[in-house]
N, CA, C and O atoms as a Tinker XYZ file with bonds, in Angstrom:
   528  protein
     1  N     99.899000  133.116000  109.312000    73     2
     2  CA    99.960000  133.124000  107.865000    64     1     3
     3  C     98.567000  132.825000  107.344000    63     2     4     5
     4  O     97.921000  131.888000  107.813000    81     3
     5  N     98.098000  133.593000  106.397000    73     3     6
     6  CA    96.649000  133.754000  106.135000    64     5     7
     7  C     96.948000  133.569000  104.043000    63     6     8     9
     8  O     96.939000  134.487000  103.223000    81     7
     9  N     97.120000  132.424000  103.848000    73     7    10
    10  CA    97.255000  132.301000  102.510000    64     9    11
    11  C     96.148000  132.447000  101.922000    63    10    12    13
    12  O     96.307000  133.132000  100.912000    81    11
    13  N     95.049000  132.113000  102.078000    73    11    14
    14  CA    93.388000  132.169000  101.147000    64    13    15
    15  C     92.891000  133.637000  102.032000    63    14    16    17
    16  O     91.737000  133.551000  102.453000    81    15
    17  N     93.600000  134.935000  102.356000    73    15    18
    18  CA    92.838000  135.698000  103.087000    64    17    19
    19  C     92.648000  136.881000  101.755000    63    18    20    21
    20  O     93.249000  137.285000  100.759000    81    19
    21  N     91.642000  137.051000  102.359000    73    19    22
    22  CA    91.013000  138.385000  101.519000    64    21    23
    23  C     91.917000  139.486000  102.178000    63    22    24    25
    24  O     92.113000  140.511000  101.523000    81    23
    25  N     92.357000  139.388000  103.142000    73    23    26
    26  CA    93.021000  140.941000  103.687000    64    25    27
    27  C     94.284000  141.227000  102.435000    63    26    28    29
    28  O     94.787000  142.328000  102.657000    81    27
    29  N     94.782000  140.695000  101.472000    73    27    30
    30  CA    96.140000  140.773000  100.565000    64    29    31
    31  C     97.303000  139.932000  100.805000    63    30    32    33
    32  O     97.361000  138.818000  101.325000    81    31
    33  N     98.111000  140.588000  100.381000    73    31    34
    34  CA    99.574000  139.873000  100.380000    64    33    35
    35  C    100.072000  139.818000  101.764000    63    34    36    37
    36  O     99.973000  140.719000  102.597000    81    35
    37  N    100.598000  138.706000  101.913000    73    35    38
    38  CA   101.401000  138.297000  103.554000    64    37    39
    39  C    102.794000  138.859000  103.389000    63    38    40    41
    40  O    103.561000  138.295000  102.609000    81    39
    41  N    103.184000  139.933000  104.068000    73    39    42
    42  CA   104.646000  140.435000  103.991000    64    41    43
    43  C    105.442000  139.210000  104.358000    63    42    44    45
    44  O    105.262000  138.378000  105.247000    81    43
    45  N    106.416000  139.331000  103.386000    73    43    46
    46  CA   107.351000  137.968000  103.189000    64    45    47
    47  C    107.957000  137.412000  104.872000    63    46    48    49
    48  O    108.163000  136.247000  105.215000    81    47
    49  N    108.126000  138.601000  105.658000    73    47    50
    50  CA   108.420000  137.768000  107.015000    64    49    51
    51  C    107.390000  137.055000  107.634000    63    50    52    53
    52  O    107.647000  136.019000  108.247000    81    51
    53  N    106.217000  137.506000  107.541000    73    51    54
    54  CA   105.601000  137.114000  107.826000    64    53    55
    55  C    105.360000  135.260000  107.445000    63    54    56    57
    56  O    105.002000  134.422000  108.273000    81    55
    57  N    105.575000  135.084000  106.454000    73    55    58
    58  CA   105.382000  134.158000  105.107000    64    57    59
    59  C    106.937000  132.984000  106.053000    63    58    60    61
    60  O    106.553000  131.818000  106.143000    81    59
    61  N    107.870000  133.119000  106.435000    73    59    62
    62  CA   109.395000  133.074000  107.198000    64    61    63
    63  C    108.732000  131.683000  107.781000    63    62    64    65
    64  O    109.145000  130.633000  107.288000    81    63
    65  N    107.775000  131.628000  108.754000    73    63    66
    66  CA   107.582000  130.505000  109.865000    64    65    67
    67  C    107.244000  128.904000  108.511000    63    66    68    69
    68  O    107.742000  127.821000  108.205000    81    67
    69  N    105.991000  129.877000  108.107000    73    67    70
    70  CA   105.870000  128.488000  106.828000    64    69    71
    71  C    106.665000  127.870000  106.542000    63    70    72    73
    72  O    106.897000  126.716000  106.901000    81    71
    73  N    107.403000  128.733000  105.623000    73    71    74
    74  CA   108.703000  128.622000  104.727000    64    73    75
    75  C    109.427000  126.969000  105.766000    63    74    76    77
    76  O    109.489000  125.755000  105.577000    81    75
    77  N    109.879000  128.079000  106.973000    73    75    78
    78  CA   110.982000  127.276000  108.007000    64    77    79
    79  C    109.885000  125.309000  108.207000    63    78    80    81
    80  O    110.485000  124.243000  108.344000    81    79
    81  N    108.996000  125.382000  108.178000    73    79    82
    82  CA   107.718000  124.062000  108.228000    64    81    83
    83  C    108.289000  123.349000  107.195000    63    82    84    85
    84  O    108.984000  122.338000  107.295000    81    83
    85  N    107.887000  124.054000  105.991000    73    83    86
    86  CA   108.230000  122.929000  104.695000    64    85    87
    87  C    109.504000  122.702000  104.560000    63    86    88    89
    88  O    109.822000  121.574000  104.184000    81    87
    89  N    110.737000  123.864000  104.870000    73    87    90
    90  CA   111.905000  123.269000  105.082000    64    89    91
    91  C    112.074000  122.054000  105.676000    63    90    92    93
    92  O    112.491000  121.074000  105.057000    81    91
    93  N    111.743000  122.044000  106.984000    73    91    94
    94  CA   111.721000  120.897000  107.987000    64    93    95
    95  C    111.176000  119.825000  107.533000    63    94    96    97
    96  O    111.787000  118.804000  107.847000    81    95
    97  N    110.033000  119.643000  106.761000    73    95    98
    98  CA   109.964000  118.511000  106.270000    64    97    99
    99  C    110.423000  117.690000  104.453000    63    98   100   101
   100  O    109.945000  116.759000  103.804000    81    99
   101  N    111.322000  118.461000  104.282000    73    99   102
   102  CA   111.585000  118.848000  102.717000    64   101   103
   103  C    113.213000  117.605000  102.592000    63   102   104   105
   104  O    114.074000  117.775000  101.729000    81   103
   105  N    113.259000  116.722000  103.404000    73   103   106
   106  CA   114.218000  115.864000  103.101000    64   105   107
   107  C    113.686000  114.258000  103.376000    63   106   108   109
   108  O    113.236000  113.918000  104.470000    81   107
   109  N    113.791000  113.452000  102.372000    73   107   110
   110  CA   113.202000  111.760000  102.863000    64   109   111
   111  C    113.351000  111.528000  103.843000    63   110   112   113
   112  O    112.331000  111.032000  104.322000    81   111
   113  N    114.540000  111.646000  104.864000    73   111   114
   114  CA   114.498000  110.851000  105.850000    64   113   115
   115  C    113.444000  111.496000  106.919000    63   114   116   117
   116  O    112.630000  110.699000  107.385000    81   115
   117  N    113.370000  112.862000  107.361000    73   115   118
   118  CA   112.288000  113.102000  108.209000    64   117   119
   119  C    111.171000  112.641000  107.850000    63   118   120   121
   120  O    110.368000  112.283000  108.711000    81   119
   121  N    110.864000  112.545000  106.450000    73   119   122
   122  CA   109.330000  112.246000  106.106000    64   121   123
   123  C    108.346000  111.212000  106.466000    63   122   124   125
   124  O    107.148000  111.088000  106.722000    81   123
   125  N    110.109000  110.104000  106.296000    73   123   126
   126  CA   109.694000  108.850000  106.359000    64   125   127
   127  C    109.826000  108.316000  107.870000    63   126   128   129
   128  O    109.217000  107.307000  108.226000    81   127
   129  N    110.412000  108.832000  108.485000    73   127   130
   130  CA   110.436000  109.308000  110.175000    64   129   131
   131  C    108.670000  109.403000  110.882000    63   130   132   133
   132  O    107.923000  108.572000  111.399000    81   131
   133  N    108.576000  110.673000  110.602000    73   131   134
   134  CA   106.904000  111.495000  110.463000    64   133   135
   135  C    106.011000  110.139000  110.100000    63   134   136   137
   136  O    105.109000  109.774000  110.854000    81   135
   137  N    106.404000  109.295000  108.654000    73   135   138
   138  CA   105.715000  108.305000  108.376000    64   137   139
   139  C    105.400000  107.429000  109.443000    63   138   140   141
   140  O    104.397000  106.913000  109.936000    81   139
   141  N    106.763000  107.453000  109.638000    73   139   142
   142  CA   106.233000  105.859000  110.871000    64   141   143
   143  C    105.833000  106.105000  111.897000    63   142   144   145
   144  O    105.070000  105.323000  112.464000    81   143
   145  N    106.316000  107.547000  112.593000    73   143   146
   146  CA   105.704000  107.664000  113.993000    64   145   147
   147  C    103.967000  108.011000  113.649000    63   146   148   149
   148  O    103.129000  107.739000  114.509000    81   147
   149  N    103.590000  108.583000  112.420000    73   147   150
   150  CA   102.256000  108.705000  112.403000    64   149   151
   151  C    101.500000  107.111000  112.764000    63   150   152   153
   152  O    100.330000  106.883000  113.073000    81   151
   153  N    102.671000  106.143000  112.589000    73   151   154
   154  CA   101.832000  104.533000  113.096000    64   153   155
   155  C    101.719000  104.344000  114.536000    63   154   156   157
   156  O    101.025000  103.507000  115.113000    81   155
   157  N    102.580000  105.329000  115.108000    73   155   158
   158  CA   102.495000  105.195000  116.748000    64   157   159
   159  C    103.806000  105.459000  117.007000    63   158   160   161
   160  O    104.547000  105.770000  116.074000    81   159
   161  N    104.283000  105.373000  118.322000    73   159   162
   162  CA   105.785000  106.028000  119.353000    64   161   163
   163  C    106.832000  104.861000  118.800000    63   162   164   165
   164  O    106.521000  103.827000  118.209000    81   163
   165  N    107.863000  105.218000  119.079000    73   163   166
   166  CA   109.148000  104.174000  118.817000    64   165   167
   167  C    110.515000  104.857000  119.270000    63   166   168   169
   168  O    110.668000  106.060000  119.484000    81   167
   169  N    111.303000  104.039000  119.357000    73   167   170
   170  CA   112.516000  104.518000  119.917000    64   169   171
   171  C    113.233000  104.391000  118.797000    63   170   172   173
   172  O    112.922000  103.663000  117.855000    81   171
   173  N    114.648000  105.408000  118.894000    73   171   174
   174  CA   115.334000  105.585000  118.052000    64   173   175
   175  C    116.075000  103.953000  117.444000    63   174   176   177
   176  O    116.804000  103.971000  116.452000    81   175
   177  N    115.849000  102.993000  117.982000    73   175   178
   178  CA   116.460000  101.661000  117.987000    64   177   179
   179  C    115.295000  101.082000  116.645000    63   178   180   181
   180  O    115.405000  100.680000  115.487000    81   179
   181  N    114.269000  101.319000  117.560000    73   179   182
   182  CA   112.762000  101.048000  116.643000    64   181   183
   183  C    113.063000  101.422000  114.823000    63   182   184   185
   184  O    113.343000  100.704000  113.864000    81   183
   185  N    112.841000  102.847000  114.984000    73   183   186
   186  CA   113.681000  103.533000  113.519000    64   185   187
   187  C    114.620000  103.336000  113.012000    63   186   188   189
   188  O    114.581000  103.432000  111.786000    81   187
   189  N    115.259000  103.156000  113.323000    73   187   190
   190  CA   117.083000  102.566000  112.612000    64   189   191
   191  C    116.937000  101.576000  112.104000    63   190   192   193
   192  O    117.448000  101.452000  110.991000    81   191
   193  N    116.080000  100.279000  112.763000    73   191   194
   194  CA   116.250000   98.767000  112.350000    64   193   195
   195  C    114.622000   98.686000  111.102000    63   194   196   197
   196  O    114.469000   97.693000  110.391000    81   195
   197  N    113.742000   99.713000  111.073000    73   195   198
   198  CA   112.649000   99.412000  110.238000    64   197   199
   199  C    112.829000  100.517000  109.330000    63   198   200   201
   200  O    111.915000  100.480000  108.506000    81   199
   201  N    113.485000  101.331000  109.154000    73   199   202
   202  CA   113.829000  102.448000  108.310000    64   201   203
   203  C    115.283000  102.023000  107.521000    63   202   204   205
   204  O    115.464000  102.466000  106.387000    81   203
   205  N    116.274000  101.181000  108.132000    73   203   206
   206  CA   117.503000  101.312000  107.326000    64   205   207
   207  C    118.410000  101.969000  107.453000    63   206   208   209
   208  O    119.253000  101.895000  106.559000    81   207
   209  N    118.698000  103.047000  108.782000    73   207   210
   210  CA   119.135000  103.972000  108.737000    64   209   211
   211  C    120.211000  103.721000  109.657000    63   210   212   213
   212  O    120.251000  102.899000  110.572000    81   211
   213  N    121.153000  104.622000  109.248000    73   211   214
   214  CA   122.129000  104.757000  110.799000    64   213   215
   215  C    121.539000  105.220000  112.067000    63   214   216   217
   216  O    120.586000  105.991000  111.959000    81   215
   217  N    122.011000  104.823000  113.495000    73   215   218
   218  CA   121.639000  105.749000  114.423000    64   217   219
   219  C    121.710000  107.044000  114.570000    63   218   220   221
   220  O    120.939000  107.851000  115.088000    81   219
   221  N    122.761000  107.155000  114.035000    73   219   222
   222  CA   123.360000  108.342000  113.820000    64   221   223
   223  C    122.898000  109.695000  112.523000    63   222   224   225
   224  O    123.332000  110.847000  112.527000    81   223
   225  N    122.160000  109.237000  111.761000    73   223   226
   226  CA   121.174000  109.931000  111.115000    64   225   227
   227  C    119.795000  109.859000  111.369000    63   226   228   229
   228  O    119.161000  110.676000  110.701000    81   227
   229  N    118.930000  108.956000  112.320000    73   227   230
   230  CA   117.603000  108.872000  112.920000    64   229   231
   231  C    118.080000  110.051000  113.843000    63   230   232   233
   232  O    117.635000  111.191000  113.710000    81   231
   233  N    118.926000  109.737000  114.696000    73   231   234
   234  CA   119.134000  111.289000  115.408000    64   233   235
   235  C    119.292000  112.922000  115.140000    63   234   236   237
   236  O    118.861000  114.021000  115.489000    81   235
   237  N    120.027000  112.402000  114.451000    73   235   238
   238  CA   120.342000  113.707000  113.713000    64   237   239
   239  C    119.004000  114.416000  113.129000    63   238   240   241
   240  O    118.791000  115.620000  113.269000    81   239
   241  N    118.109000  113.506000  112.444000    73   239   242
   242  CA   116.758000  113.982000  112.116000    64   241   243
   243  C    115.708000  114.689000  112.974000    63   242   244   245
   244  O    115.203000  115.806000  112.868000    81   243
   245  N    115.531000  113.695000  113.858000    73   243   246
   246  CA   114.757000  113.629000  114.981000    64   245   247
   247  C    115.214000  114.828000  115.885000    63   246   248   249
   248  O    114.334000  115.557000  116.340000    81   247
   249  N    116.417000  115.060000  116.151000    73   247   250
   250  CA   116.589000  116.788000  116.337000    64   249   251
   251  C    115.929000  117.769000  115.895000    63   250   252   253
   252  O    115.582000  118.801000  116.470000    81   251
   253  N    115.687000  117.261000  114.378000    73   251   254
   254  CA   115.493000  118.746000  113.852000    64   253   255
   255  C    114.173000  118.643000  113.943000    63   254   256   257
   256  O    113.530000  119.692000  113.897000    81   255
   257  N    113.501000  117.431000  114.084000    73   255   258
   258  CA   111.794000  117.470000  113.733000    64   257   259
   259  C    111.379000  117.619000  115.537000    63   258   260   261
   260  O    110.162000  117.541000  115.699000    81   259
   261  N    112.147000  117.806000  116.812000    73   259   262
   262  CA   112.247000  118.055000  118.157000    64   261   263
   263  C    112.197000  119.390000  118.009000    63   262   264   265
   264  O    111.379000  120.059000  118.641000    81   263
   265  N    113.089000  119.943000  117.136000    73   263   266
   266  CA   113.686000  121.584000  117.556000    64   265   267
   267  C    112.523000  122.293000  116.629000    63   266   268   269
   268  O    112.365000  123.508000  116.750000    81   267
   269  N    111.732000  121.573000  115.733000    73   267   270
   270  CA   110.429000  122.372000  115.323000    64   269   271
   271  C    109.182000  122.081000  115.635000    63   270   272   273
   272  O    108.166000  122.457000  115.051000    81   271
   273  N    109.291000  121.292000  116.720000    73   271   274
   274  CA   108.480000  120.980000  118.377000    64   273   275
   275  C    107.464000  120.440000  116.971000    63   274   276   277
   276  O    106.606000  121.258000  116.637000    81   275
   277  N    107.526000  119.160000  116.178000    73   275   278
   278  CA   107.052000  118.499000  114.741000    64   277   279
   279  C    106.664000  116.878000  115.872000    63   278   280   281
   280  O    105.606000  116.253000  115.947000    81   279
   281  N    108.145000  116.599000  116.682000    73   279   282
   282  CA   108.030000  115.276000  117.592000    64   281   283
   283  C    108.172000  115.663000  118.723000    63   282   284   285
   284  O    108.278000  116.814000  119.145000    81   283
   285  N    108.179000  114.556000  119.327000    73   283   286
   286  CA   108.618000  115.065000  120.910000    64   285   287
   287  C    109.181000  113.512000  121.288000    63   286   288   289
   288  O    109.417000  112.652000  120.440000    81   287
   289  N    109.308000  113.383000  122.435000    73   287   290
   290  CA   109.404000  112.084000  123.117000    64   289   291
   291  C    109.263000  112.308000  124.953000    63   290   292   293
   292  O    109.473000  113.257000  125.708000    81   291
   293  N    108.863000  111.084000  125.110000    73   291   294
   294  CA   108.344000  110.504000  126.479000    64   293   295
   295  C    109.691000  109.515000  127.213000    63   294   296   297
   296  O    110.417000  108.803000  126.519000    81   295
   297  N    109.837000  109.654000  128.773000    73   295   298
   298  CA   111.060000  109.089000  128.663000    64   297   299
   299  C    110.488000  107.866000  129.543000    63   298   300   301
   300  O    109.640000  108.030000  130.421000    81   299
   301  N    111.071000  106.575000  129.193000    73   299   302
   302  CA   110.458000  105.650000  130.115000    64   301   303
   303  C    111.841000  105.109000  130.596000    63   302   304   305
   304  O    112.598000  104.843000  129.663000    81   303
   305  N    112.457000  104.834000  132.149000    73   303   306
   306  CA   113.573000  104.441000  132.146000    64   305   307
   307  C    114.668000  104.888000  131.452000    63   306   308   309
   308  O    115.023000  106.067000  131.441000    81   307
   309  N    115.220000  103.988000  130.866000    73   307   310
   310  CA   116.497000  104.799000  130.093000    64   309   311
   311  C    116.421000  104.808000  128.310000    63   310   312   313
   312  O    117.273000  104.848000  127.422000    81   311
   313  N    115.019000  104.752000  128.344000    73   311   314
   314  CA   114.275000  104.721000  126.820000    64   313   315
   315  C    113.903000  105.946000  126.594000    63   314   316   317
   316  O    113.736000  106.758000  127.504000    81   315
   317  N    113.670000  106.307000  124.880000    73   315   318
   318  CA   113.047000  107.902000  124.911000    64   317   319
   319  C    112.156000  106.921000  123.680000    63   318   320   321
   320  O    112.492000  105.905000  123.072000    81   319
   321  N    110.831000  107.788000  123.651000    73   319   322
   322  CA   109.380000  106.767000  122.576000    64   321   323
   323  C    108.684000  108.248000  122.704000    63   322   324   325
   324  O    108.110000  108.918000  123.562000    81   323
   325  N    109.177000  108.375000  121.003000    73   323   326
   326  CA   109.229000  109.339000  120.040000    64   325   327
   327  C    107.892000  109.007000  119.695000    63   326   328   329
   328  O    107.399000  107.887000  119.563000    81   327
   329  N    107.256000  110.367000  119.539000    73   327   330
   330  CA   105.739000  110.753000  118.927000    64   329   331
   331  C    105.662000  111.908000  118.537000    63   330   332   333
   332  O    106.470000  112.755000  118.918000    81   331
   333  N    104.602000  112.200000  117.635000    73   331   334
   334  CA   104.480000  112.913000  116.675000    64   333   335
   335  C    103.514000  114.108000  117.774000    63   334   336   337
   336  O    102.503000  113.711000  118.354000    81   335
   337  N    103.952000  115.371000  117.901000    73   335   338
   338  CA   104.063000  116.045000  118.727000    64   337   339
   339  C    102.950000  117.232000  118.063000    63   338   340   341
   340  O    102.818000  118.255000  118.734000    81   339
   341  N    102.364000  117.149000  117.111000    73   339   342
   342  CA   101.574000  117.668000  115.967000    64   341   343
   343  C    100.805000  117.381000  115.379000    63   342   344   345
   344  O    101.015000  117.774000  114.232000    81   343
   345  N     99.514000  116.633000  115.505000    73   343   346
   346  CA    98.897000  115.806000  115.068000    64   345   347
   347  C     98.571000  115.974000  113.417000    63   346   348   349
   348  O     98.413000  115.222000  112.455000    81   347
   349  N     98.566000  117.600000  113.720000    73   347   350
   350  CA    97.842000  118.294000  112.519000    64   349   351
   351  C     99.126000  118.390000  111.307000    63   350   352   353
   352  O     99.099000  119.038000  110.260000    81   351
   353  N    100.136000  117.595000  111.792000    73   351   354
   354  CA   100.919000  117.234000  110.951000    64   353   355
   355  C    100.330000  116.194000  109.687000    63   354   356   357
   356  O    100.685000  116.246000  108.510000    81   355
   357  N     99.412000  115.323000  110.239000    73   355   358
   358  CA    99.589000  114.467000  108.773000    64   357   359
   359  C     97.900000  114.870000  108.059000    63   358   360   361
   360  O     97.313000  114.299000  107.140000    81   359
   361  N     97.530000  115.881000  108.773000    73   359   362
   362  CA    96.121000  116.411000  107.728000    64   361   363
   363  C     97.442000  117.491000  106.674000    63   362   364   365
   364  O     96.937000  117.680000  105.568000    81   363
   365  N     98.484000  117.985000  106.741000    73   363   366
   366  CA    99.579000  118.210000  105.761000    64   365   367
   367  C     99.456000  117.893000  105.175000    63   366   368   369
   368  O     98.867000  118.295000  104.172000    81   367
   369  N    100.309000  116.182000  105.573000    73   367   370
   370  CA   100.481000  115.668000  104.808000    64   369   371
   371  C     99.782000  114.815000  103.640000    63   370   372   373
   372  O    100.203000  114.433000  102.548000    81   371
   373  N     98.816000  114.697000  104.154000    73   371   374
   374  CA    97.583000  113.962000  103.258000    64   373   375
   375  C     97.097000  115.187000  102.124000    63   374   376   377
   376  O     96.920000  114.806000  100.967000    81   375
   377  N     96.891000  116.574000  102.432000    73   375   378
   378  CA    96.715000  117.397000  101.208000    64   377   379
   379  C     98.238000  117.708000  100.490000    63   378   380   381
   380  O     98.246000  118.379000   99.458000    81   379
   381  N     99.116000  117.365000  100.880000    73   379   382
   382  CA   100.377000  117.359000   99.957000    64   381   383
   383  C     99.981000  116.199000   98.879000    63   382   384   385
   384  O     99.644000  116.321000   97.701000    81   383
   385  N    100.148000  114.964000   99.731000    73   383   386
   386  CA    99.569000  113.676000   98.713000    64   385   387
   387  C     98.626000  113.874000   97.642000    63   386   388   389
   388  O     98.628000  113.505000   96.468000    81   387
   389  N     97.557000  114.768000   98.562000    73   387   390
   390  CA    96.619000  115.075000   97.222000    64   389   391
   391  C     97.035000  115.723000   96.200000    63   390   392   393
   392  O     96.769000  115.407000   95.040000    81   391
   393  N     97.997000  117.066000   96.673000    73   391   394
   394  CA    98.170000  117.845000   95.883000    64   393   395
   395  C     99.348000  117.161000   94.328000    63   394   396   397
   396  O     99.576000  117.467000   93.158000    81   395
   397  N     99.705000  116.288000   95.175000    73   395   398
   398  CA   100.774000  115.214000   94.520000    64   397   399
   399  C    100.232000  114.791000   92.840000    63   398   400   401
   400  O    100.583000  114.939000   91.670000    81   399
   401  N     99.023000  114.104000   93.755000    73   399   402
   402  CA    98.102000  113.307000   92.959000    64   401   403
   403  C     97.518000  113.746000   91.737000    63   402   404   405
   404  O     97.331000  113.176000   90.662000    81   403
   405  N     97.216000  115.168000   92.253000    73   403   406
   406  CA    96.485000  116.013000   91.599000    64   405   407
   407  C     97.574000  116.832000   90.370000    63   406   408   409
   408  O     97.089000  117.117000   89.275000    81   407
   409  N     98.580000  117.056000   90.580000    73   407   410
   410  CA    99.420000  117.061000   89.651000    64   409   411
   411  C    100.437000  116.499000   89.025000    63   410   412   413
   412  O    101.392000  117.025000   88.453000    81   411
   413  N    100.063000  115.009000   89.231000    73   411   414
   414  CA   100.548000  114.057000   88.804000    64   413   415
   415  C    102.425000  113.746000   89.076000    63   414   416   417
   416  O    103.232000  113.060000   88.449000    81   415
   417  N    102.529000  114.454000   90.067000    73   415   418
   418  CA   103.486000  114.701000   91.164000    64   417   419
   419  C    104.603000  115.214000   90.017000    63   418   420   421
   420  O    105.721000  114.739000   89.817000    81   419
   421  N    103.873000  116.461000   89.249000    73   419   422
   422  CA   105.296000  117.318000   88.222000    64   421   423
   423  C    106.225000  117.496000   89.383000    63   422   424   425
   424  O    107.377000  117.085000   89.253000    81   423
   425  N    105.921000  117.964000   90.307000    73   423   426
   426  CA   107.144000  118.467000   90.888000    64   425   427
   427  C    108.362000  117.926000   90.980000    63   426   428   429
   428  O    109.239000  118.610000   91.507000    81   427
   429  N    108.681000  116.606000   90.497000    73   427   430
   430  CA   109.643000  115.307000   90.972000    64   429   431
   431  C    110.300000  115.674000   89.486000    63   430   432   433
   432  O    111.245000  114.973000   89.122000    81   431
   433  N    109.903000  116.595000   88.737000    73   431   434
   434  CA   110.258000  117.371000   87.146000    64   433   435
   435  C    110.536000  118.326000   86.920000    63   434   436   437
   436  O    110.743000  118.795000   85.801000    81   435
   437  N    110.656000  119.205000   88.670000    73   435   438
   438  CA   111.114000  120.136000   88.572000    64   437   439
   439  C    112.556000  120.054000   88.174000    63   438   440   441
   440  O    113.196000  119.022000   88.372000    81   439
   441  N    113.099000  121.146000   87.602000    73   439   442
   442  CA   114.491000  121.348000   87.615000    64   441   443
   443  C    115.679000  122.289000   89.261000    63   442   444   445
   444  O    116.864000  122.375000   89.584000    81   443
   445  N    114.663000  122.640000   89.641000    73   443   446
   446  CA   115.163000  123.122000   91.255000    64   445   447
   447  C    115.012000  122.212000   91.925000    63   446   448   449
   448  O    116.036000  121.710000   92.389000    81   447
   449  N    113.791000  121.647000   92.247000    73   447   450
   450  CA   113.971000  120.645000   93.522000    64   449   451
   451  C    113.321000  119.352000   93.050000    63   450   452   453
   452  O    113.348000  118.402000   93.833000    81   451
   453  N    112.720000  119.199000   91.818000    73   451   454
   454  CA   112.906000  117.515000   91.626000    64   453   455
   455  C    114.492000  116.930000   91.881000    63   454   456   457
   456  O    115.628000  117.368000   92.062000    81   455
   457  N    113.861000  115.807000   91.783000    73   455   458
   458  CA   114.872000  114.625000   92.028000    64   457   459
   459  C    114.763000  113.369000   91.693000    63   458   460   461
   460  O    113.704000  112.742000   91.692000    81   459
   461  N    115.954000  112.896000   91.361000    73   459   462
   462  CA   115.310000  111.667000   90.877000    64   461   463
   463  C    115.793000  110.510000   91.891000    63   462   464   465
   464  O    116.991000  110.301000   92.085000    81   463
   465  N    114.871000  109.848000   92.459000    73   463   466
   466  CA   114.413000  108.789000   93.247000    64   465   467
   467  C    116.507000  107.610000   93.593000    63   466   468   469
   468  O    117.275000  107.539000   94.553000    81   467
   469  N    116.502000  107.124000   92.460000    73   467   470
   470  CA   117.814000  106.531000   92.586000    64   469   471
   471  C    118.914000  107.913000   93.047000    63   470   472   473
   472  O    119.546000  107.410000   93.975000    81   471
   473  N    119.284000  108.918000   92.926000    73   471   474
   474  CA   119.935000  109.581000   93.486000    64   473   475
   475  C    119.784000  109.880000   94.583000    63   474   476   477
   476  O    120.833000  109.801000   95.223000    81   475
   477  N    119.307000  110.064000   94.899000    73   475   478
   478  CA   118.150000  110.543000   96.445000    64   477   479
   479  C    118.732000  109.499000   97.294000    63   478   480   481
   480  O    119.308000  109.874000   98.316000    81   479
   481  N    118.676000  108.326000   97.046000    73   479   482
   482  CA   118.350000  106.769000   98.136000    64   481   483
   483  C    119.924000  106.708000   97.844000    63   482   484   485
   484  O    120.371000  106.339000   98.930000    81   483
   485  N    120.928000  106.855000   97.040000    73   483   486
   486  CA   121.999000  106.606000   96.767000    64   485   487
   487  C    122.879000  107.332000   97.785000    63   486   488   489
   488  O    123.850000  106.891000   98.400000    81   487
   489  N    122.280000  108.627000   97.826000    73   487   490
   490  CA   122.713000  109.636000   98.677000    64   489   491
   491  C    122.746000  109.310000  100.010000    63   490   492   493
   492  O    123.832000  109.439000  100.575000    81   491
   493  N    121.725000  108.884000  100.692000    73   491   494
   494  CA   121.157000  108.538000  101.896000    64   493   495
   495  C    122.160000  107.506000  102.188000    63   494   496   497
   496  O    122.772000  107.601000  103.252000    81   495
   497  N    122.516000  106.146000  101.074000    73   495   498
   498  CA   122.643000  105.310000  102.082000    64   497   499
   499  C    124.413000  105.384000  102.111000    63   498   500   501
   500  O    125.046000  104.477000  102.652000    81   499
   501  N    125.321000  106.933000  101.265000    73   499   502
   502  CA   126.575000  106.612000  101.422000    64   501   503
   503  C    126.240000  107.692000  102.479000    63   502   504   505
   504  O    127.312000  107.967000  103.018000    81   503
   505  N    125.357000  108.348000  102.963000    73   503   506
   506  CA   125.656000  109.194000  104.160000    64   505   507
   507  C    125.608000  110.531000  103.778000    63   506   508   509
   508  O    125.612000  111.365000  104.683000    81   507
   509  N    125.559000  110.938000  102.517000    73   507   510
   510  CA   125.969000  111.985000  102.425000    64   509   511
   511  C    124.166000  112.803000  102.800000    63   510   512   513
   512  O    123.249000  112.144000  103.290000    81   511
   513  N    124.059000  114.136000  102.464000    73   511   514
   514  CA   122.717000  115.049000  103.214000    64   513   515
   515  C    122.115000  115.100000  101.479000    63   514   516   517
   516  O    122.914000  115.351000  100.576000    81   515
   517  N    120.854000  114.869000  101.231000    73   515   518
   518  CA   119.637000  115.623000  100.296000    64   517   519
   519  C    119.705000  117.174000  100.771000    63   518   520   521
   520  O    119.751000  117.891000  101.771000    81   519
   521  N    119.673000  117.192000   99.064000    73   519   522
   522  CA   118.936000  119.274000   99.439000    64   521   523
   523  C    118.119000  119.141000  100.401000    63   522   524   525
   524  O    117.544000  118.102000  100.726000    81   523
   525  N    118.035000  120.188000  100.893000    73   523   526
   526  CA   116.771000  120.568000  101.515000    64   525   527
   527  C    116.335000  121.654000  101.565000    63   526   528
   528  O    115.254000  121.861000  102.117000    81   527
């Protein structure tokens, strides 16, 4: 995907892999997942008890950020110590932030995919799934 290319328009399949990227990271809980392992490896035990989360949704996440080869994990014994499998994941994320910054984060005003913050966390903690 060649977004700043002088060659023209990227035929929309082409455009498909992106798309499937920002999907993958387009719900709080992976983000904040991504967040912490960008501090270093942890086990799913690690995440559950410093995130808030069920086990059962750290997993569920961590699948999907595995199955877009985003994490990975190392197995030690009968432990798995989850790392960020992408480094070039959080130079992303840091020009998202900017881009955040830089527009004074309207997007959270969108009417498609803003959201507002108390719904979001409300959502999360009866279990139920965020758009994505």
């Amino acid at each position: 995907m060649a977004i700043d290319s002088d060659s023209g328009i990227t035929p929309l399949d082409g455009l498909a892999p992106a798309a499937a990227l920002f999907r993958s990271l387009a719900d709080p809980v992976r983000l904040s997942i991504v967040q912490r392992l960008a501090r270093g490896e942890a086990r799913v035990v690690d995440l559950t008890r410093e995130l808030g989360l069920a086990q059962s949704t750290v997993s569920k996440h961590l699948a999907c950020l595995r199955d877009c080869r985003l994490v990975d994990y190392r197995a030690e014994g009968r432990q798995s110590f989850y790392f960020l499998a992408a480094p070039d994941l959080l130079d992303l994320l840091r020009s998202a932030e900017q881009l955040l910054a830089a527009t004074d984060r309207a997007v959270a005003l969108c009417p498609t995919y803003g959201v507002r913050i108390d719904r979001q966390v409300d959502a999360h903690a009866s279990g139920e799934e965020a758009r994505a």
